[in-house]
C-alpha positions as CSV (number, residue, x, y, z in Angstrom):
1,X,31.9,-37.1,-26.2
2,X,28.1,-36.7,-26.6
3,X,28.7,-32.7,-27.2
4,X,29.8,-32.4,-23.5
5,X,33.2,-30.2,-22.5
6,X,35.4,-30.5,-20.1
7,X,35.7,-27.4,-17.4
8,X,39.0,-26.7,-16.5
9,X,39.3,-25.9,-12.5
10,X,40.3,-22.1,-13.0
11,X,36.8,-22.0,-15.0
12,X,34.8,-23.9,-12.5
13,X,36.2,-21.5,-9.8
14,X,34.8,-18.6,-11.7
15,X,31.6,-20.0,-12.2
16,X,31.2,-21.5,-8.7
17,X,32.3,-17.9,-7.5
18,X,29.7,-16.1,-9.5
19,X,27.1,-18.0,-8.4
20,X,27.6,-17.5,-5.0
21,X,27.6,-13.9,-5.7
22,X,24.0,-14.4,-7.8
23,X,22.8,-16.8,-4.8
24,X,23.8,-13.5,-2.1
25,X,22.5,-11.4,-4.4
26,X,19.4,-13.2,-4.8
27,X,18.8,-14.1,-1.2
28,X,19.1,-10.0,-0.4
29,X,16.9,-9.1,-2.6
30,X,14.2,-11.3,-1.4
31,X,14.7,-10.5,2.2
32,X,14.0,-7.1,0.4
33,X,10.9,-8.0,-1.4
34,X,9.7,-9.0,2.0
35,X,10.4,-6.4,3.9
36,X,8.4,-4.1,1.2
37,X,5.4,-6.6,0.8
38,X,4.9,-6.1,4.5
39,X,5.5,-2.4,4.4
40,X,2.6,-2.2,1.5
41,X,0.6,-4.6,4.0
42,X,0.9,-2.4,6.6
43,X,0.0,0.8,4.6
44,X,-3.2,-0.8,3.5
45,X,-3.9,-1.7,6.8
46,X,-3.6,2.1,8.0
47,X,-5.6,3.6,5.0
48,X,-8.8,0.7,5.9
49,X,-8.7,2.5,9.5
50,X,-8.3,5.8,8.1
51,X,-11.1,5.3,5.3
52,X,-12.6,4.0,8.5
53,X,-12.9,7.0,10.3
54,X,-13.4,9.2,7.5
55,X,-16.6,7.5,7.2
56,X,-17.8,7.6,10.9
57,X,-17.0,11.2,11.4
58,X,-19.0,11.4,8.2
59,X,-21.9,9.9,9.4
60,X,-21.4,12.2,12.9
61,X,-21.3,14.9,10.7
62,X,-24.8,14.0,8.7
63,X,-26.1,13.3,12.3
64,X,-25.2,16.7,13.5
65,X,-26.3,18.4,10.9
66,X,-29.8,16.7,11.0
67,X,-30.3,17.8,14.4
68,X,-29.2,20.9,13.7
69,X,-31.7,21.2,11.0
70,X,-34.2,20.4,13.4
71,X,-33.7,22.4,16.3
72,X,-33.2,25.2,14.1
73,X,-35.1,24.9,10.7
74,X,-34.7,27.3,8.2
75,X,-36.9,30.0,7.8
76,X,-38.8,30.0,4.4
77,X,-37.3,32.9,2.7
78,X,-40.1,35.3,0.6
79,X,-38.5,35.5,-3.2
80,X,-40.5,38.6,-4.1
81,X,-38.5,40.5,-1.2
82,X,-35.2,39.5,-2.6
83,X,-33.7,41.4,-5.5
């Protein structure tokens, strides 16, 4: 009729029971996804800080070494002396 079987009960068992397992399956693997996409959220968010203070200590240490350079500026060395 129309190209459409009839599924005996023993087969519709199986195929209810295996997708149940696919549904479980499914649903863990999702709670999984989530877990990981928050995990990679929360690793961005740490590198941002530390690329963060990378730069600042950076810029404290182009600071320092400015005033440094002033305090103490280097001596002109004579080239004819050195050999």
């Amino acid at each position: 009729m129309f190209g459409i079987k009839i599924i005996t009960t023993k087969k519709w068992n199986q195929l209810t029971s295996e997708c149940s397992k696919l549904a479980i399956t499914n649903v863990e693997l999702s709670k999984q996804n989530a877990l990981q996409a928050k995990t990679i959220m929360e690793l961005t968010g740490e590198v941002r800080v530390l690329n963060s203070k990378i730069l600042l200590e950076e810029s404290i240490n182009d600071d320092l070494q400015k005033r440094i350079n002033q305090k103490y500026p280097k001596k002109p060395t004579n080239k004819r002396l050195k050999r």
